[in-house]
C-alpha positions in Angstrom: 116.8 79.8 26.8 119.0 82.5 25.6 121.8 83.8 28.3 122.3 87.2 29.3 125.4 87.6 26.6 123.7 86.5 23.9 120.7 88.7 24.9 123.7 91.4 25.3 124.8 90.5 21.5 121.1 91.0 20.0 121.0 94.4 21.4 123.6 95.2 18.4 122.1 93.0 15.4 120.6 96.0 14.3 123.6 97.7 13.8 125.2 98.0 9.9 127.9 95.1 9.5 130.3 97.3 9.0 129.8 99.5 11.4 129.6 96.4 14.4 133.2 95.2 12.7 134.7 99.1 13.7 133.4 98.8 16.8 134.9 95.1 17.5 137.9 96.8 16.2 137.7 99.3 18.7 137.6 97.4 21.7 140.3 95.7 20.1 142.9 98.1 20.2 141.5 99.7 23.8 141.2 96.5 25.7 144.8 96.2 23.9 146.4 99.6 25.5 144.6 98.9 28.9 146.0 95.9 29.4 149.7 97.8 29.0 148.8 100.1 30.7 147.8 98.0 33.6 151.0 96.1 33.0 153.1 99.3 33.1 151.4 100.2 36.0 152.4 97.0 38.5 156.2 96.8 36.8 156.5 101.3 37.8 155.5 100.6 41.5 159.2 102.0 42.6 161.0 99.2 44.9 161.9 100.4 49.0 165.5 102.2 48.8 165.0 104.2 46.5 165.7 103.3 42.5 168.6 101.7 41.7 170.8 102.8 38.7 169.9 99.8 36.9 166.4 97.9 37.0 165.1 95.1 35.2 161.4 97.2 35.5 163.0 99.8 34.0 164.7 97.8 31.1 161.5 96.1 30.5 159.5 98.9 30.4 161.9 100.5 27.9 162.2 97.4 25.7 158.8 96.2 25.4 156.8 99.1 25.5 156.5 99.7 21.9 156.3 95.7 21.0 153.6 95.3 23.3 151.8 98.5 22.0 150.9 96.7 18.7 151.1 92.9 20.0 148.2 92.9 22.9 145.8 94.9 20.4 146.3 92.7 17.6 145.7 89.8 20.1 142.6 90.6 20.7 141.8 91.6 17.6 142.4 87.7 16.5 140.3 86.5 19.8 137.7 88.6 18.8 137.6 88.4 14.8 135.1 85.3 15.3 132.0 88.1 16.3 132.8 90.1 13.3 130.4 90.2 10.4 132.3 89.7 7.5 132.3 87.9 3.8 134.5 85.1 3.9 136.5 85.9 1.9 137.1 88.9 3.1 137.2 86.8 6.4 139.5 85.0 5.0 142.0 87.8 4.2 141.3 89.4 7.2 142.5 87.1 9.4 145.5 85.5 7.1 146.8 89.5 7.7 145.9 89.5 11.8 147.8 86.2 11.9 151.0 87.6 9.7 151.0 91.2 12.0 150.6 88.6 14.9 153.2 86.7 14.2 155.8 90.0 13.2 154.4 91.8 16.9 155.2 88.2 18.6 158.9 88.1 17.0 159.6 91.6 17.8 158.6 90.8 21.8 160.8 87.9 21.8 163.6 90.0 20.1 162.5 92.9 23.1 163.0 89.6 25.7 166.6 89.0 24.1 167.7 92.7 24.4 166.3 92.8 28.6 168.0 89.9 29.5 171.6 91.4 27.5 170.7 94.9 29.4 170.4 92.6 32.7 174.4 91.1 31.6 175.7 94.2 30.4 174.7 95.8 33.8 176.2 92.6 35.9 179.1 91.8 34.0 180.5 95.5 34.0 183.7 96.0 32.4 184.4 99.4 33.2 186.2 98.2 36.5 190.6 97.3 36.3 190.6 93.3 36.7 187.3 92.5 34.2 188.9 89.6 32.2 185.9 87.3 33.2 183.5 90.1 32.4 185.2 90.3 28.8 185.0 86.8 28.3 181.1 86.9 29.3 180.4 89.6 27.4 182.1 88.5 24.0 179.7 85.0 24.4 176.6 87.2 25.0 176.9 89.4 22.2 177.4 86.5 19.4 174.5 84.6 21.5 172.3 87.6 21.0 173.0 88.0 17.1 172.3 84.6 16.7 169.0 84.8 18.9 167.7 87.5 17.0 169.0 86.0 13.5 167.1 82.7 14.7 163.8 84.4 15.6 163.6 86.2 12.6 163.9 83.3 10.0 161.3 81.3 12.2 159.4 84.4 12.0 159.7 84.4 8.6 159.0 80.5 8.0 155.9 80.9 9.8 154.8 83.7 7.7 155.5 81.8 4.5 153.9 78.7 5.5 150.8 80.5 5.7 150.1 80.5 2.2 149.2 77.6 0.1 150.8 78.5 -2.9 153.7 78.9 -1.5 153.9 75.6 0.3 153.2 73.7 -3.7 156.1 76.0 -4.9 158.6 74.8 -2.5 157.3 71.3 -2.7 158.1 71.6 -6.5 161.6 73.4 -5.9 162.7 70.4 -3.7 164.3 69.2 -6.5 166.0 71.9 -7.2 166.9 72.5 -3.5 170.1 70.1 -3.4 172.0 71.7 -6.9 171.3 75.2 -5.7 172.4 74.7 -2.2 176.0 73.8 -3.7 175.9 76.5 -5.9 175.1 79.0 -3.0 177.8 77.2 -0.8 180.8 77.6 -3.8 179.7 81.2 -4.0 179.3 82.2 0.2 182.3 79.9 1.2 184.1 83.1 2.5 181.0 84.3 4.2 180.1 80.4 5.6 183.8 80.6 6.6 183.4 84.1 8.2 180.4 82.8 10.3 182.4 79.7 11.5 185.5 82.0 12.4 182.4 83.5 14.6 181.2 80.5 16.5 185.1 79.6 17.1 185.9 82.9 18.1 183.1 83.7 20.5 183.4 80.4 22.2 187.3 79.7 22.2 187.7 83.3 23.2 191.6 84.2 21.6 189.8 87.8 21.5 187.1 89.5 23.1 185.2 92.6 24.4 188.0 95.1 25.2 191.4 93.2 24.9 193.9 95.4 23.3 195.3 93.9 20.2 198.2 94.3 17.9 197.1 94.1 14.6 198.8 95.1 11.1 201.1 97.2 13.6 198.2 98.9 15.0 197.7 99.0 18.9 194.2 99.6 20.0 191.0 98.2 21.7 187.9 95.3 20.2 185.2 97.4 20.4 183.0 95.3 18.3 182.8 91.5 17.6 179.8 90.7 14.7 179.2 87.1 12.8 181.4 88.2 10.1 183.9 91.1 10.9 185.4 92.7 14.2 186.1 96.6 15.1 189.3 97.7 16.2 189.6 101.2 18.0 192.5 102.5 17.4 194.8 104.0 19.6 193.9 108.0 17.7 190.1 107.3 17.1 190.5 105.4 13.8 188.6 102.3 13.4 190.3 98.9 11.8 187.7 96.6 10.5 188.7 93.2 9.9 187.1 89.8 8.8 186.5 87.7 11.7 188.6 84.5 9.9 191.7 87.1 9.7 192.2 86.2 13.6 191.9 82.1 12.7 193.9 82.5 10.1 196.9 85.1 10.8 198.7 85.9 14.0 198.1 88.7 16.0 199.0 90.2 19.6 196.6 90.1 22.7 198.1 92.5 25.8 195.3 91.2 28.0 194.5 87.4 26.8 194.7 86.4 30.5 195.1 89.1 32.7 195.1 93.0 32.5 198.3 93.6 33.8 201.3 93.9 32.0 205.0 95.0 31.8 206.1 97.9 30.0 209.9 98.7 29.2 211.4 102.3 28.6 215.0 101.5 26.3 217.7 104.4 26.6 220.6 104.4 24.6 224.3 106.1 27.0 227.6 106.8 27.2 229.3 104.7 29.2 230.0 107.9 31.2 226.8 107.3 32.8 226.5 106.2 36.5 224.3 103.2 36.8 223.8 103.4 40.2 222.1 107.0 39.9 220.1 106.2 37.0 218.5 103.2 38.7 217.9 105.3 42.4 216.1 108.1 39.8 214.3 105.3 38.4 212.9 104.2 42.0 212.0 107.5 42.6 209.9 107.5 39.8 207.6 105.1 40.3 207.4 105.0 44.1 205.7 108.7 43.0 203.8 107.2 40.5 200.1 105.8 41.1 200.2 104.4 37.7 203.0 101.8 38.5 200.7 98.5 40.8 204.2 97.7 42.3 204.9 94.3 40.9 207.9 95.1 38.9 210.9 97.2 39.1 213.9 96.6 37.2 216.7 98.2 35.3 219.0 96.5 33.5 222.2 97.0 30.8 220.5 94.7 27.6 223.2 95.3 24.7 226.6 97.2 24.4 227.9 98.5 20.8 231.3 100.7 20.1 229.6 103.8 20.9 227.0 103.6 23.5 225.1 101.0 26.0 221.5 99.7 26.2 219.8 100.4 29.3 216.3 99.1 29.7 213.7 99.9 32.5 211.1 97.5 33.1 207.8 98.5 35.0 204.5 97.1 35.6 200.7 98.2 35.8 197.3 97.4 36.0 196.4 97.4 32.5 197.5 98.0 29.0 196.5 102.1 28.8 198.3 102.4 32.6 200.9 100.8 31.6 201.5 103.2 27.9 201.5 106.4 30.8 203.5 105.0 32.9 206.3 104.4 30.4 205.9 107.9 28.9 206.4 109.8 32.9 209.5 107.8 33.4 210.7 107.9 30.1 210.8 112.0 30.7 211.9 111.9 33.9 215.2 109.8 33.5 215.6 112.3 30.3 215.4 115.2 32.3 217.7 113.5 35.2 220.1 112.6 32.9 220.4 116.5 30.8 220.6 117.8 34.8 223.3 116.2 35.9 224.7 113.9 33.0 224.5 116.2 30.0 227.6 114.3 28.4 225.9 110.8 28.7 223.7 111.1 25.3 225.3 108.9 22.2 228.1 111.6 20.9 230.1 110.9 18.0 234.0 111.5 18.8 236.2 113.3 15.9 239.9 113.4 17.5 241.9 115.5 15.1 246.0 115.1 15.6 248.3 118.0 14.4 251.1 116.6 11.7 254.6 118.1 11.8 255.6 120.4 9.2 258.3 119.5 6.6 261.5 120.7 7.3 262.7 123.6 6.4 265.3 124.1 3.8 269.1 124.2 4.4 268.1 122.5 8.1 271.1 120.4 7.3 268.9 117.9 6.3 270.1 115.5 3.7 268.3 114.2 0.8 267.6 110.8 -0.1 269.7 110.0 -2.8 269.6 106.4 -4.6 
């Protein structure tokens, strides 16, 4: 006894084969979209409070829209490939090329997944804020984890596809041999990018840079702005970018203003006459930063470092919250003191001293002077 399905399915055996398979195809890619669509529908019901300035909905929404656009209709496309009234071999090729697209649409929602959950860290370890050392470190582990993620999912993705194919699979059975003498060969000729990719995994879990830190490198002050398997981005102080190989900060020294903490000390050197009082200079130099936001109050000092023959060393130490606070803060006090200093001490910049003395003249003739005689 027939069910009412199959009596459903005999209402279309008189339709042409091919025009049943467009149909199938049809409902494929509809049933496909509905099903987003129904998806998108329960993840945009908006959450009491109003919406937030960051949302997971809205990240998952943005991320996966497109992947899920060709996924869910190729889905059920392969669910429904087994009513269609094909050849086999054209069977055969059509569903070798569903499972390939299939497994491409699956590897691009798992790289969409990677990219929600970075959006989700990027938005809770924020390091726009003064004190974000744990944020930096947090954020320098995340970004190698996510290359590597992706870098992962694709060569799976890419296994998959390969071993989908018979041929194939003979061809790298008779390569095995092969396998061993090329893989040395490739290793003697990548052992600076191998060596890059290890600098990597040291650097983003050992941490002596990350996210953000301010770095002195090849005399260059500015911020890591990118750190990558093999290279990191340096932005410099005036906009330029330094790109260096990742093993360069294994290998070579290198300066790190925020390694574990923000804050920092700046000096401001000035070079006197010991004309100079002391006493005022330092009182101008409290005034200074008591009027200053920049300065965080942790350190005030001024102090005589070095004496020559012609003038003194006077150093002014100050502190602040960070690294670019700290660069401000040393340039207002540096033209404050100057402008103290050509008020009321105009003689105390370095001068070089000439004294000229007047000779005598010779004497005069018939003074009554006497010769030398021998």
């Amino acid at each position: 006894m027939p069910g009412p399905f199959d009596q459903f399915l005999d209402q279309f055996n008189h339709f042409p084969d091919v025009l049943w398979d467009i149909i199938l195809l049809g409902v494929a890619v509809v049933t496909g979209l509905i099903l987003k669509f129904l998806l998108a529908l329960m993840l945009k019901r908006k959450p009491k409070g109003g919406q937030p300035v960051f949302s997971v909905t809205r990240s998952i929404l943005a991320r996966l829209g497109k992947p899920f656009s060709l996924f869910l209709p190729l889905l059920t496309l392969n669910f429904l490939l087994p009513l269609m009234k094909m050849r086999p071999r054209v069977e055969s090729f059509i569903d070798r090329s569903v499972g390939i697209l299939l497994t491409v649409a699956f590897a691009n929602v798992l790289i969409a997944v990677v990219k929600v959950f970075e959006d989700y860290a990027y938005h809770t370890f924020d390091i726009q804020k003064a004190d974000n050392l744990k944020e930096r470190k947090i954020r320098t582990q995340l970004q190698f984890i996510r290359r590597l993620a992706i870098s992962l999912i694709l060569i799976v993705a890419a296994c998959f596809i390969l071993l989908s194919f018979n041929n194939l699979r003979k061809l790298g059975t008779g390569l095995l041999t092969g396998v061993g003498v090329g893989g040395i060969i490739i290793g003697f000729a990548a052992q600076k990018s191998l060596g890059n990719l290890l600098a990597g995994f040291q650097i983003a879990f050992t941490q002596p840079l990350r996210i953000d830190d301010v770095l002195v490198v090849e005399g260059e002050w500015g911020r890591v702005e990118e750190i990558t398997l093999t290279y990191v981005v340096l932005n410099i102080w005036d906009q330029r970018r330094l790109i260096l190989p990742i093993n360069y900060f294994v290998e070579k020294p290198f300066q790190n203003w925020t390694r574990n903490t923000a804050d920092i000390i700046g000096t401001v050197f000035l070079y006197l006459d010991y004309s100079v009082s002391l006493d005022g200079l330092r009182a101008e130099l409290n005034r200074l930063l008591d009027a200053d936001p920049l300065w965080d109050k942790r350190v005030r000092v001024m102090q005589v470092t070095n004496t020559s023959e012609k003038t003194m060393e006077v150093r002014a130490l100050m502190s602040a919250t960070s690294s670019g606070n700290a660069f401000d803060l040393r340039c207002n006090v540096r033209e404050g003191l100057i402008t103290y200093l050509q008020k009321n001490y105009p003689e105390a910049f370095p001068v070089d001293r000439v004294v000229l003395k007047r000779t005598p003249p010779p004497s005069a003739a018939g003074s009554g002077a006497v010769p030398y005689a021998s």
